[in-house]
C-alpha positions in Angstrom: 105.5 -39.2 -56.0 108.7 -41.0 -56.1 108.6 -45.0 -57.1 109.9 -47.5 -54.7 113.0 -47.8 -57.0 114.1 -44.3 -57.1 113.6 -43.8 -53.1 116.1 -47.2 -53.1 118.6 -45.7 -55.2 118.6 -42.2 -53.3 118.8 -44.0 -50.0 122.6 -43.8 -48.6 124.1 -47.3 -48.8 126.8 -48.2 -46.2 129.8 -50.2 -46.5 128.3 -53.8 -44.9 131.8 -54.4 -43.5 131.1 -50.9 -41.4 127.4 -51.6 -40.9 128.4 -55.4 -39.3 131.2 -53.9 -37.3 128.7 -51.6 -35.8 125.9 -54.9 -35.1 128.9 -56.7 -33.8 129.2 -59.6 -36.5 133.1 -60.8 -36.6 134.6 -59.5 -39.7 136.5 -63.0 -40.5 132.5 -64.4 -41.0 131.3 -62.0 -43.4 132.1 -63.4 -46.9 131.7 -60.0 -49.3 128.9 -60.4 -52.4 130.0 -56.3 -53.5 130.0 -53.7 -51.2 126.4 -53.5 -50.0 125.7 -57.2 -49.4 127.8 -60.5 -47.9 127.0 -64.3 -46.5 127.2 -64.2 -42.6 128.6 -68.0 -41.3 125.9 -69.9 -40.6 127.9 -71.2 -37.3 127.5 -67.8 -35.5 124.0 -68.8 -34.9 125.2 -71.3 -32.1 127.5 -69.7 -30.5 126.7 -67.8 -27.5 122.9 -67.1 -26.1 119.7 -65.3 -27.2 119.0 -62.3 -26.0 116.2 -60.7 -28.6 113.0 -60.3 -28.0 111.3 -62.7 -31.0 108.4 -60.4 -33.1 106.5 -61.5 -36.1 104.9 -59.9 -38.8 101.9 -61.7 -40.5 98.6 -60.0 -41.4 94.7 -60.4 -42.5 93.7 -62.9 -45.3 95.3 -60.6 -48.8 93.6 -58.8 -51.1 94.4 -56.9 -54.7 93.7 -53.8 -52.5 97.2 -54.8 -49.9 98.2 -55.3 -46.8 101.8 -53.8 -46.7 103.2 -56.6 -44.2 107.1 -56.8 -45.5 106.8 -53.3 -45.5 106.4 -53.1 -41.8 108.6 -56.2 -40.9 111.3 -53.7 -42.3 109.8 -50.3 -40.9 109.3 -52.1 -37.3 112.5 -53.1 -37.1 113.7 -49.5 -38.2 110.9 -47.9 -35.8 112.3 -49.7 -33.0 116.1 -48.6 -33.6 114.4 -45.1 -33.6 113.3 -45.6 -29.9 116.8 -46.9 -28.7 116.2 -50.4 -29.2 119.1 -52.6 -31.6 116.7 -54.5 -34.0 117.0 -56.1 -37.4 114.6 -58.2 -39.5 114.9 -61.3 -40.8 113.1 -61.7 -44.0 112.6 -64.1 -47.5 114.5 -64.0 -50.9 111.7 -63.3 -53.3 111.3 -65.5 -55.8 111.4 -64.5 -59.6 108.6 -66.2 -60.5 106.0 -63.4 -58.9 108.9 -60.7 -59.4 108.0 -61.4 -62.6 104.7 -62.2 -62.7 101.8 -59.9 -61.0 103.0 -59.4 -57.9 106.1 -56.9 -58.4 109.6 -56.8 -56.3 109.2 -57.7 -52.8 112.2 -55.9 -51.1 109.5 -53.6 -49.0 108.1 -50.1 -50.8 108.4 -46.6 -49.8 110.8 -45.6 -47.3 110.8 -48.7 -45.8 113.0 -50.9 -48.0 115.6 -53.4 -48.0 118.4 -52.0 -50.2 119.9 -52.3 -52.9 116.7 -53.7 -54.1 117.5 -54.9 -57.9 119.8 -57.5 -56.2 117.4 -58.3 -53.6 114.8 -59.5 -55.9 117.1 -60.6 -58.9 119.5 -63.4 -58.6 120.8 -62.0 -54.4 123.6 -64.7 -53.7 122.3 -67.4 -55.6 120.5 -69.2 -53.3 117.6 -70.0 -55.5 119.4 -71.2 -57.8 121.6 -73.3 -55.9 118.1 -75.3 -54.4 117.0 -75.8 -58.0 120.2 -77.6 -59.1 119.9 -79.6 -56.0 116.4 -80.5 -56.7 117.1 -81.2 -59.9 120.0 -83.5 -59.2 117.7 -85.4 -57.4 115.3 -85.8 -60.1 118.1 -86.7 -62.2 119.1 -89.2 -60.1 116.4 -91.0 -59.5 115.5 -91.4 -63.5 118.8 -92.5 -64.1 118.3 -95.4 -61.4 115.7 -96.4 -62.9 116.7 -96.8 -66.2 120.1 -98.0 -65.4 119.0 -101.6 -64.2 116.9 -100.0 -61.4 119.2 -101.7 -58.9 116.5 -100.0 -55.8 113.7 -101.5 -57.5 112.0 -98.1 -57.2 108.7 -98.1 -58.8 108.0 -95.4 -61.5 104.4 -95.0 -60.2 105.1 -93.7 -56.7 107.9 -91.1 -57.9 107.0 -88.1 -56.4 109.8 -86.2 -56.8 109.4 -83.1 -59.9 111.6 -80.9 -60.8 111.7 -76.8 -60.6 112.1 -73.5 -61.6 111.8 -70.3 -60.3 109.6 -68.9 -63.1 105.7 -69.1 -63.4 105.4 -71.7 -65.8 102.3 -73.1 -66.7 103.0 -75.4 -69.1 105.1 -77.2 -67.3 102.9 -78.3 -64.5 101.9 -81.4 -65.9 104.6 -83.5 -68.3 105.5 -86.7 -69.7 109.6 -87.4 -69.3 111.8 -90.2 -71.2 110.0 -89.7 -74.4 112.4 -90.1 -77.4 113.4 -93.6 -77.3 115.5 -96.2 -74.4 118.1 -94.4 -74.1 116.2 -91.2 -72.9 114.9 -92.7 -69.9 111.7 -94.6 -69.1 108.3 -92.8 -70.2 106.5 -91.1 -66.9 104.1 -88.5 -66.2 105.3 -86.4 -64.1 106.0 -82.1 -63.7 107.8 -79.3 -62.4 106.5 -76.6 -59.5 108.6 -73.6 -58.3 111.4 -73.1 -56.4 109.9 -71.3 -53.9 108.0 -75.2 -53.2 110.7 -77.2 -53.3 111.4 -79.7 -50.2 114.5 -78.7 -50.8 113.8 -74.8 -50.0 112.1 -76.1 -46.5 115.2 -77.7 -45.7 117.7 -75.4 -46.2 115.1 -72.8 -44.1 114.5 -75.5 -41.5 118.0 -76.9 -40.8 120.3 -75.6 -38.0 123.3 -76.3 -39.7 125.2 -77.9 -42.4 124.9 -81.7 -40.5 122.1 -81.3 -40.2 121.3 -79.8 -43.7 122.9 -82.6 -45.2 121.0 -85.5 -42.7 117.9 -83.9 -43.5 118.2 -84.1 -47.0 119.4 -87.6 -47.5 116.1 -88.8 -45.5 114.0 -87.4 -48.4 111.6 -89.8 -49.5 111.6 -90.2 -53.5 108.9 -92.4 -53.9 109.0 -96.7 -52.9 110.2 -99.4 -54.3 107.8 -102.8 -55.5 108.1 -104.3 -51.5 106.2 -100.6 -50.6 109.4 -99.2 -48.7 110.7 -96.1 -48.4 113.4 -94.6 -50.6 115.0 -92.2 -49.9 118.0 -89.2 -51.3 120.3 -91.3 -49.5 119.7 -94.6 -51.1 120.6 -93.4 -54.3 123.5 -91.8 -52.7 122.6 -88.5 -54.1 122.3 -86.3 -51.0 126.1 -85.9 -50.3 126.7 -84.1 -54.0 122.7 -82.2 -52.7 124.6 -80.6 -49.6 128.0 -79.8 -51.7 125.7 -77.7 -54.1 124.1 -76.0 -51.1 126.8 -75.6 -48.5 127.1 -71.7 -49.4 123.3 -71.2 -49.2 123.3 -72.5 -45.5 124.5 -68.8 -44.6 121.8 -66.2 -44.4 122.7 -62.9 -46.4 123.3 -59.5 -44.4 122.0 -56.7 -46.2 120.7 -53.4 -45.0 117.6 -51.7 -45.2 116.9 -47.6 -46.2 117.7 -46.4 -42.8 120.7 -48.6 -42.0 119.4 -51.4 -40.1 120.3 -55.0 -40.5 118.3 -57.3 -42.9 118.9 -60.8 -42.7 118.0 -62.7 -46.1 117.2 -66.7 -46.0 115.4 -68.6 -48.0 112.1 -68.1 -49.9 109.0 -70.7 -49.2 105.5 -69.4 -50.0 103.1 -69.8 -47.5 100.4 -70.8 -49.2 102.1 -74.2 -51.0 104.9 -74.4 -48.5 106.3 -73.5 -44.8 106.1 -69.2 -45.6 109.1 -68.5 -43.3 112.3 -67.3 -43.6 115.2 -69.3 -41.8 116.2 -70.5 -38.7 119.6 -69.9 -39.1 118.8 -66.1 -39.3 116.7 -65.8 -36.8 119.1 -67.8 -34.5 121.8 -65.5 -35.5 120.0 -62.4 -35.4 119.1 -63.0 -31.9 122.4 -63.2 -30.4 123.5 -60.0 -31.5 120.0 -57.7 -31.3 117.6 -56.6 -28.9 114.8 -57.8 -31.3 114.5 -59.9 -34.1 111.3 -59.2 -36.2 110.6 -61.6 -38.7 107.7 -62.0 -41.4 105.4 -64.9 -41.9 103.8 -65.0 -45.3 100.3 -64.7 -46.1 97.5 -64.0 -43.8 97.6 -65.7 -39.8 96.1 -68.4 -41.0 99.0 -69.7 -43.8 102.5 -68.4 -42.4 101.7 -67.3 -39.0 100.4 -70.8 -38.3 103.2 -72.3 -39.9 105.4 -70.1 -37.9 104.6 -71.4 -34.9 103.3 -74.8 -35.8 106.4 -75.6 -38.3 109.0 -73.3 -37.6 109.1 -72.7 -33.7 108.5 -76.5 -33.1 111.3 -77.3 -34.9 113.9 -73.7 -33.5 112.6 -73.9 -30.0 112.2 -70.1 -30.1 109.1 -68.6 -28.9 107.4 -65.3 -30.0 106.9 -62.4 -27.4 104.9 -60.6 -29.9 102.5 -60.5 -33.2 102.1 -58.2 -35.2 98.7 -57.9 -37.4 98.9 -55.8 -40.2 95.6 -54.5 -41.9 94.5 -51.8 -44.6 91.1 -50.3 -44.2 90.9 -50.5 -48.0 91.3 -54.6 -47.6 89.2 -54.3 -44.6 86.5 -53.0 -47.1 87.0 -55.8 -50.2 86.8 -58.3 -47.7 82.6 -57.1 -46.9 82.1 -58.6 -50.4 80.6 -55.4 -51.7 83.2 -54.9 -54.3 84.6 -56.4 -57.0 88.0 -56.8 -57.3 90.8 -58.7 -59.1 94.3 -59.1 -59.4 95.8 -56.7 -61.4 93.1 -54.4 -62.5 91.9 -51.3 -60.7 90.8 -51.3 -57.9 87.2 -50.2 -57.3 87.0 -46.1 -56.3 84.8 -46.9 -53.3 87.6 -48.2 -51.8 89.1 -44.8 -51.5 85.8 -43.0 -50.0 84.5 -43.3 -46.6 82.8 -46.6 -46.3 81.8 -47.0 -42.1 79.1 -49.9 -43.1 81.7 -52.0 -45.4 84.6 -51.5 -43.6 82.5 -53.0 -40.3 81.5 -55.5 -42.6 85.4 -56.2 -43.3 86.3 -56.5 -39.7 85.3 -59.8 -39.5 88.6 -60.8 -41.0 91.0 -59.1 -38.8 88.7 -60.3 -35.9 89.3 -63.8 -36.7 93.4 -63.3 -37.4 93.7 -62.3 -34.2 91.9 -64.9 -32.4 94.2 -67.3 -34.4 97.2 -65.2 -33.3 95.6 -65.1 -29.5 95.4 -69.4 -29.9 98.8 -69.4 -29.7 98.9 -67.6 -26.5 100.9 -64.5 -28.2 99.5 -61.1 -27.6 98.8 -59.1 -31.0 99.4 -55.5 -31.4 97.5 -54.5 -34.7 99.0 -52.1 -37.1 96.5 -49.6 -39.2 98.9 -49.2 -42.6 97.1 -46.0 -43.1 96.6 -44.4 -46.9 96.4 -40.8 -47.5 92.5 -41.5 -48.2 91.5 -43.2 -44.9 89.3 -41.1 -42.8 90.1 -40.5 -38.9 86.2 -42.5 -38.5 87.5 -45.1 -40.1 90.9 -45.8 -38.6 88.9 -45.4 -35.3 86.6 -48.2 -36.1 89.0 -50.2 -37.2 90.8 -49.3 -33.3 87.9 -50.1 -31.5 87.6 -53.4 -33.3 90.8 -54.5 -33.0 91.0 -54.1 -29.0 87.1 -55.4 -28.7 88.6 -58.8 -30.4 91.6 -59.2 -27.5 94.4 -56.6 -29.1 96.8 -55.6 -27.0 97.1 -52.5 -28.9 96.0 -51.0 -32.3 98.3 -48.0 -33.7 98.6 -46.3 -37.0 101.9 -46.9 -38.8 103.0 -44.9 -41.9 106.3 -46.6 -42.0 106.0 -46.7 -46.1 105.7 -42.8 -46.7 107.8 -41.5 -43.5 110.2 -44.9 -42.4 110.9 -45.4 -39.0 109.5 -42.4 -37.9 106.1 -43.6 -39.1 106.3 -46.9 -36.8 107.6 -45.2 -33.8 103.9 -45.1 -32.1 103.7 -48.9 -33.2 107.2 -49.6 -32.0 106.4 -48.6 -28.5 103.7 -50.9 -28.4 105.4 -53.8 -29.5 108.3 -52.7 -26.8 105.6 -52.3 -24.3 103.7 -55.8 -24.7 107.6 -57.7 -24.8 108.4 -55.9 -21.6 105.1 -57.0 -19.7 106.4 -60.9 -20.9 102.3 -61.7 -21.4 102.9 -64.7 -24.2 101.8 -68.3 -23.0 103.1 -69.9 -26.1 101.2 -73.2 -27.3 100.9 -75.2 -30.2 97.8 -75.6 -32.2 97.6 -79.5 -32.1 100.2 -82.0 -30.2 102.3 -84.3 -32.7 101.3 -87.2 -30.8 97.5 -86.9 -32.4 96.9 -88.8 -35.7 97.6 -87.2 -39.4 93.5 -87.0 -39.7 93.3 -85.0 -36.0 95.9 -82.4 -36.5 94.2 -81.6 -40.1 90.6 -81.7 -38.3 92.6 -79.0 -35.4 93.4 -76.6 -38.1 90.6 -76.9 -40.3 88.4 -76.2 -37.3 90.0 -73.9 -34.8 92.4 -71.8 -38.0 89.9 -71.9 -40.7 86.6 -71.9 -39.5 85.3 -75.3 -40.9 82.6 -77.7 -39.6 84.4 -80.6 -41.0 86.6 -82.4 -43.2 86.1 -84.4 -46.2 89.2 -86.7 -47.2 88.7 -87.3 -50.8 90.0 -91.5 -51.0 93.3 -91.1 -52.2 94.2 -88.7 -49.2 92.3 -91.6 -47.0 94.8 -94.1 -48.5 97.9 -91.6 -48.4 97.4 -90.6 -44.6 96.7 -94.6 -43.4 100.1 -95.5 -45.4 102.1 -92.8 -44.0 101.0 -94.1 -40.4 101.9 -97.3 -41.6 105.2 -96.2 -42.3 105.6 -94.5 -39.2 105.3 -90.4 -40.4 102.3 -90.1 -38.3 103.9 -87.9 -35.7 104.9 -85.5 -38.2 103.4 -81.9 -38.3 101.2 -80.6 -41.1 101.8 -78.0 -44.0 98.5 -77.0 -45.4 98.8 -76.3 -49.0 95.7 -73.9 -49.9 94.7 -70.3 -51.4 95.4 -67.5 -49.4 92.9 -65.5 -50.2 90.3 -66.7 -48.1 90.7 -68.4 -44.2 88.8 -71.3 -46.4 90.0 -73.4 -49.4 87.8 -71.3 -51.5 89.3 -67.8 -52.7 85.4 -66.7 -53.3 84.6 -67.2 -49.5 85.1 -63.6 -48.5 85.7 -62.3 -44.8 84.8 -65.0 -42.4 83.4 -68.3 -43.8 82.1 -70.6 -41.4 80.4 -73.9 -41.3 81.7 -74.8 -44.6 83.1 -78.8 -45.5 87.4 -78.3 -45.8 88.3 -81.0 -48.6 91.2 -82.4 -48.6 92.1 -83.9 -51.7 96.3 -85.4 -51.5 99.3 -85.5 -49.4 102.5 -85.9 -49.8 105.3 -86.6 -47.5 108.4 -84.4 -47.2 110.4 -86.6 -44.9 113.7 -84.5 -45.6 111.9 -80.9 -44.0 110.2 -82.8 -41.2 106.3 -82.2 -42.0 103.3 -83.5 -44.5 101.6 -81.2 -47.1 98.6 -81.7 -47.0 96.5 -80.3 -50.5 93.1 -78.7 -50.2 91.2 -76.9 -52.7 92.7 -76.4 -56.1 95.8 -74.9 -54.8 98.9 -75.2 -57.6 102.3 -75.9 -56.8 103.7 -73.7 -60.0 101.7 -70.2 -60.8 101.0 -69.2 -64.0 101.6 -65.4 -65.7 99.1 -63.4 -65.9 97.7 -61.1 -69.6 100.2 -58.3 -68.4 103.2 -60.0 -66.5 105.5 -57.5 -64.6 108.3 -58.5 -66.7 107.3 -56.4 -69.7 107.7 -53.5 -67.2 111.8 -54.8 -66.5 114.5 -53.5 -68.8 117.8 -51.8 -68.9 118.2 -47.5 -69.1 120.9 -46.4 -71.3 123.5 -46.6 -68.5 122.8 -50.0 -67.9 120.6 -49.7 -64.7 117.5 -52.0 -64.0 114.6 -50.4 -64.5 110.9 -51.5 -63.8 111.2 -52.8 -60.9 108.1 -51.2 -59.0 
């Protein structure tokens, strides 16, 4: 069996000068990163109407055993070129720090791949690098402020502001700064999380353009001075050097996936310690020159998907015509509780063998993803990423379950081993529910409704939770930032994601339990409050066997390791 690398290499790469011609893009807004890849101006995302149908990708609660769901927000968009429809997906830049860490490239797999992958998950246009200099400049900024006569009268103990890096770094979650003597700052605890979190990163994916890129990030909120007010990026007239750094990332990156079709590349939030979504910016572009736009939310329904429409449509104005819910019958299973797995060991054999009772078992969690999907009034078309080892009883339990729980449609997709022509059953379906126009798009909680309420909405109605316990400092936090006038903001629930819960050993679908919330933090700048629940980290950690030991250079001086 071929790796994922070597069906990338042999795929036939087009000139992206050709490739845009063909989608339409003006050639004088294509600026060339090599022959394969190039930034697309941001502007073109303004100009003229939509016309796509808007599809997103999400899928059950992970597992160890997979989901496949950037596989088939590629392999949709290729399945529906196949049945005469112009498509093109819109996806994240992955960061390094999982590239390198347990989790593996994240350009797709199998024949349904965004290509060339070694620049898609190393380095692309420099994106992530140019939102950690920005962030860092910041933090920069505001030490030097402070040491420097202090002339904002910020206090050092409501700094919030860290630094990043786009590595898994656990070392450097928690550290004292300005150690060394006066003249190297003013001694303060503080650390650094990823990239990937970085208000920064939610920003640049949730501005429309570069005004409003650079408005948005001199209104982030640094901490407050000794009379409890704001300050902000701007204040320490910081932000206008922030947006110079980042005026190149504002443009999404065109790239192309195995079978030709556009791939739109913007920005890289997780979804389970940030937004999850790729930008706005693509997506606005992509939908004045395609029939559909499919774009990925990260995580299960209940991190991205809800941020998606909560976060991301709120702030776009575009509504979705169609979900997508991926499952595997071999997740299906590990989320019964009968087995044991864990990240990066084996997976248990059962798994593989016909398992009717845990599989029904499973079902619980797909069950409950699509009633969060159905909340939002968008009709879900479920999509059986079927293995070589799944029997034809259990794919048709899995059917029947699916359209018992209010699925529009459940079809098999083997978009990974065969491409397009492996969604083309699933792409009708999606083409089928955007053509009967059944989506009543709502939110899951109005803005007008207190901090607490909109926390107590998704707890109880996403989740599955019978209540919420505020630990005092989040009590304190939330009554402030009403106090300072944030309270219409929406929310971005920090969390695992492996479990609709807070509690990655709550398998399936918990119910009934308390959702503690235990900090938030404002991030004026992007337009929403994090709210922390759980023990949820904002910078990951590497693992016994990290994937970088895997990475190296061949004798020709090709990366190799990369799945």
């Amino acid at each position: 069996m071929q790796s994922d690398l070597e069906i990338a290499r042999a795929a036939t790469l087009h000139p992206i000068h050709d490739l845009a011609a063909d989608w339409g893009l003006p050639p004088d807004a294509l600026r060339a990163y090599g022959p394969h890849m190039a930034k697309v101006d941001h502007r073109l995302a303004t100009r003229g109407e939509r016309r796509a149908r808007y599809v997103l990708v999400t899928a059950i609660t992970p597992t160890p055993a997979g989901e496949g769901k950037t596989v088939h927000t590629i392999g949709l968009s290729m399945a529906l070129n196949r049945i005469g429809k112009r498509a093109a997906c819109t996806i994240r830049q992955p960061s390094m720090g999982p590239v390198f860490g347990i989790k593996g490239g994240a350009a797709g797999g199998g024949h349904s791949q965004v290509v060339p992958m070694e620049q898609f998950n190393l380095h692309l246009t420099g994106d992530f690098h140019a939102v950690g200099a920005a962030n860092n400049l910041l933090a920069a900024a505001i030490d030097t402020s402070v040491l420097l006569d202090n002339p904002l009268q910020l206090d050092p103990e409501t700094i919030t502001w860290r630094r990043v890096v786009d590595v898994n770094d656990r070392s450097l979650r928690e550290i004292r700064t300005g150690l060394g003597g006066p003249k190297n700052g003013i001694p303060r605890d503080t650390g650094f999380d990823i990239t990937a979190a970085s208000e920064v990163m939610a920003v640049l994916g949730l501005s429309k353009d570069l005004a409003d890129m650079r408005a948005r990030l001199g209104e982030i909120v640094v901490g407050q001075n000794f009379a409890q007010q704001s300050v902000r990026a701007d204040d320490l007239e910081v932000a206008g050097a922030m947006a110079a750094v980042l005026k190149e990332s504002i443009d999404p990156t065109i790239m192309q996936t195995t079978e030709g079709t556009a791939a739109f590349v913007h920005t890289g939030p997780f979804a389970n310690i940030a937004h999850g979504n790729s930008s706005i910016v693509a997506d606005e572009l992509a939908s004045r020159y395609f029939d559909y736009v499919v774009t990925e939310a990260g995580f299960g329904a209940d991190m991205g998907a809800e941020k998606f429409f909560d976060i991301k449509c709120r702030k776009s104005g575009m509504r979705p015509d169609c979900a997508v819910l991926v499952v595997t019958i071999r997740a299906l299973k590990t989320h019964s509780g009968m087995f044991p797995v864990k990240q990066g060991s084996p997976l248990p054999p059962e798994l593989f063998e016909e398992q009717l009772e845990a599989l029904g078992e499973g079902c619980v969690n797909m069950e409950a993803q699509i009633e969060n999907l159905r909340l939002f009034g968008v009709p879900v078309v479920v999509a059986v990423n079927r293995f070589g080892t799944d029997t034809d009883a259990e794919v048709e339990l899995v059917r029947e379950r699916a359209l018992a729980a209010g699925a529009e449609a459940a079809e098999v997709s083997e978009v990974h081993a065969k491409g397009g022509d492996g969604g083309t059953a699933m792409a009708e379906a999606v083409h089928a529910v955007c053509e009967r126009g059944g989506a009543d798009f709502r939110f899951a909680y109005e803005l007008e409704q207190p901090l607490p309420e909109k926390i107590q909405a998704l707890a109880s109605k996403i989740y599955g939770a019978a209540s919420v316990e505020f630990s005092p400092t989040a009590q304190d936090q939330l009554a402030k930032l009403a106090e300072r006038g944030y309270d219409d903001l929406p929310i971005c629930v920090a969390k695992t994601q492996y479990s609709l819960s807070h509690d990655p050993s709550f398998k399936g679908r918990p119910r009934g339990f308390v959702f503690p919330v235990r900090e938030v933090r404002l991030s004026a700048g992007a337009g929403f409050v994090v709210v922390y629940a759980g023990n949820i980290m904002t910078m990951p950690g590497l693992g016994r066997t990290p994937a970088y030991k895997q990475v190296d250079l061949d004798a020709e001086g090709r990366i190799v390791g990369l799945f």
